[in-house]
Wavefront OBJ file of the C-alpha trace (Angstrom):
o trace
v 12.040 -6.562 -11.531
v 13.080 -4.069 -14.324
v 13.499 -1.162 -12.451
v 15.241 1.124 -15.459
v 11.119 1.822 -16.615
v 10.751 3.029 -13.479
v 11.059 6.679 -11.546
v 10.290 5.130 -8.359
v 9.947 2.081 -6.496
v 7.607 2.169 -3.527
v 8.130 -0.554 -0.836
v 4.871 -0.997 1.576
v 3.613 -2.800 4.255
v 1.220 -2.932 7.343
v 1.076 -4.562 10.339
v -1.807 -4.787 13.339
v -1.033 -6.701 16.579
v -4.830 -8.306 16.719
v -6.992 -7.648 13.831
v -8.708 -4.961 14.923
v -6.106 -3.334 16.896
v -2.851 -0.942 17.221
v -1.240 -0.901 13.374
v 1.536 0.416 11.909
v 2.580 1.209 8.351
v 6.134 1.480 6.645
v 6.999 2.466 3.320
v 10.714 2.587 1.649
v 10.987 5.140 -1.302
v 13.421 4.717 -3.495
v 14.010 7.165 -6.706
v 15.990 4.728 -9.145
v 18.057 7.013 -11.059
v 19.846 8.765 -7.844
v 19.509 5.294 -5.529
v 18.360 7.714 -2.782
v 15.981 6.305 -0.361
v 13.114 7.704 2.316
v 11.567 5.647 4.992
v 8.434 6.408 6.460
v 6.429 5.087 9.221
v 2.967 5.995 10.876
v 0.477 4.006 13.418
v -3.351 4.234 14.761
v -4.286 2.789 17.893
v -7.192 0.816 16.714
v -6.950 -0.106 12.736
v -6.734 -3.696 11.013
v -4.075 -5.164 8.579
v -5.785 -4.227 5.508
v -6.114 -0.474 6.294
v -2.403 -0.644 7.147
v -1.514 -2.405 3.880
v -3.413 0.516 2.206
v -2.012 3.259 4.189
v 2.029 2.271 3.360
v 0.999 2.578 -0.050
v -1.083 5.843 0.159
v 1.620 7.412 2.350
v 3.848 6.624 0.125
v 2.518 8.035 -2.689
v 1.650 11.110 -0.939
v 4.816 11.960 -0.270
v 5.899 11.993 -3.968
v 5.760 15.606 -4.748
v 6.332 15.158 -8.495
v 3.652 14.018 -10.763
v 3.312 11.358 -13.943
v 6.026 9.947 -12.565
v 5.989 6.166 -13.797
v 5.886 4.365 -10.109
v 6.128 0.508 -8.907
v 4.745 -0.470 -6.030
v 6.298 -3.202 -3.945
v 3.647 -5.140 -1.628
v 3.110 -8.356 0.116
v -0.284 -7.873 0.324
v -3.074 -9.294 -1.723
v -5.143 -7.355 -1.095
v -3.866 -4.212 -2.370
v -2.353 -5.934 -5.321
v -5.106 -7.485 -6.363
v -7.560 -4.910 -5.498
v -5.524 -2.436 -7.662
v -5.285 -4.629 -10.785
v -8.136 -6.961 -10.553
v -10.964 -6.148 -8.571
v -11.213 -2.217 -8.858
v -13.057 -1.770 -11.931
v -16.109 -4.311 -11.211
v -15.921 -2.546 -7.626
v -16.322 1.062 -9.471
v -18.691 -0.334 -12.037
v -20.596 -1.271 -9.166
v -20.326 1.982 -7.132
v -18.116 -0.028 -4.567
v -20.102 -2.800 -4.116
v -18.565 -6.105 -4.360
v -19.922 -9.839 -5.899
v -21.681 -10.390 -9.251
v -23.406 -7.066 -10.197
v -22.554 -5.920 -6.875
v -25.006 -7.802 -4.768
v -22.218 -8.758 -2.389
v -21.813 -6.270 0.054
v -20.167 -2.690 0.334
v -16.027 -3.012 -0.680
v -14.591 -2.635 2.516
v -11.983 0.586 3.037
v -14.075 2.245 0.361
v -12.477 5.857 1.805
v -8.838 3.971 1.712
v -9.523 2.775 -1.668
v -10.710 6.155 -3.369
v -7.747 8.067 -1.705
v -5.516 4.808 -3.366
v -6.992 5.577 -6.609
v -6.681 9.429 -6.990
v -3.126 8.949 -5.923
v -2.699 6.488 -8.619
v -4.238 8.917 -11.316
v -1.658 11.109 -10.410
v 1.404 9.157 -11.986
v 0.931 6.024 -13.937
v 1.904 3.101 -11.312
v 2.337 -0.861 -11.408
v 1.736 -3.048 -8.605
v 3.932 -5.985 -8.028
v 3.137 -8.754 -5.473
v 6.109 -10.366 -3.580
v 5.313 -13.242 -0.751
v 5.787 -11.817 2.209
v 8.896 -12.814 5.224
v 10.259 -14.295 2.391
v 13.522 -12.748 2.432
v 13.168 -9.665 0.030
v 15.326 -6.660 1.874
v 12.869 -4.014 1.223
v 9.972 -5.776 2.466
v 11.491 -6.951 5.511
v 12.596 -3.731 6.594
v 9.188 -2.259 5.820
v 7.554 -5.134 8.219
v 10.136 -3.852 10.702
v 9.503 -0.213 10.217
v 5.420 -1.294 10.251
v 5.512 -3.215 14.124
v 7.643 -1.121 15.191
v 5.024 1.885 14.557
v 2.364 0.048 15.711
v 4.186 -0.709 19.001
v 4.336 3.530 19.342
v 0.664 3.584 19.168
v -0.239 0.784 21.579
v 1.542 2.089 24.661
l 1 2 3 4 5 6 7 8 9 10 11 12 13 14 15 16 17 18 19 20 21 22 23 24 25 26 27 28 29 30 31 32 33 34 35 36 37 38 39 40 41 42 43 44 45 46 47 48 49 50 51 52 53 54 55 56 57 58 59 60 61 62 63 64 65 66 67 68 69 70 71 72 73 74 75 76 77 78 79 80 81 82 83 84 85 86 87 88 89 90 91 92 93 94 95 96 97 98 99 100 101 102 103 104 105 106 107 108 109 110 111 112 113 114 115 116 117 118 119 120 121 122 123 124 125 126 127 128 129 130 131 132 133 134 135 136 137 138 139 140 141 142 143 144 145 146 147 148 149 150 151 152 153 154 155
């Protein structure tokens, strides 16, 4: 990872104990010319993984003040990663439908997504996928940060 082209990395993840069920969310900030860091963490009661996933990397972004900052985002999920820089533009083609010529079905998160993407406009951003409990520092302290919100929200 060549952070030097970067302003900001942005570490996410999510986690859900059951799928529906209480989630959490944690996101490391780090702004690569000072080495200073944020950590952020937020839950709901009843969610699933993939709004989670979405919501580290939203928060995240939202908390960036500055804008057209050049960003990259940190994830061990597919389905943000992939979403972002393969599937979004047949899913806006196809006013968020999903499948060839959208005959698949509504995208799921649609309201996740669109808050994702208007974030994104905002700076210019890269996703990178890493494999997740893998060993990578940031992303295992983001896991941690992510149960242990979504143990707040279940008690």
């Amino acid at each position: 990872m060549m952070v030097n082209n970067y302003d900001v990395l942005l570490f996410g993840d999510g986690a859900c104990s059951g799928n529906p069920g209480p989630g959490g969310w944690g996101t490391i900030l780090r702004h690569v010319a000072s080495g200073d860091e944020r950590r952020l963490s937020g839950g709901l009661a009843d969610t699933t993984n993939n709004r989670m996933e979405l919501m580290a990397v939203i928060e995240g972004l939202k908390a960036i003040k500055k804008k057209g900052l050049k960003i990259q985002v940190v994830t061990d999920s597919q389905y943000v990663s992939k979403g972002m820089t393969e599937w979004l533009p047949s899913w806006q083609k196809h006013n968020w439908r999903k499948g060839p010529r959208g005959r698949s079905g509504q995208v799921k998160n649609t309201d996740l997504w669109k808050q994702l993407v208007a974030l994104c406009d905002e700076h210019t951003v890269d996703f990178q996928y890493v494999r997740g409990h893998s060993g990578h520092a940031e992303n295992e302290e983001c896991d941690r940060l992510a149960v242990e919100a979504a143990a707040r929200v279940a008690l």
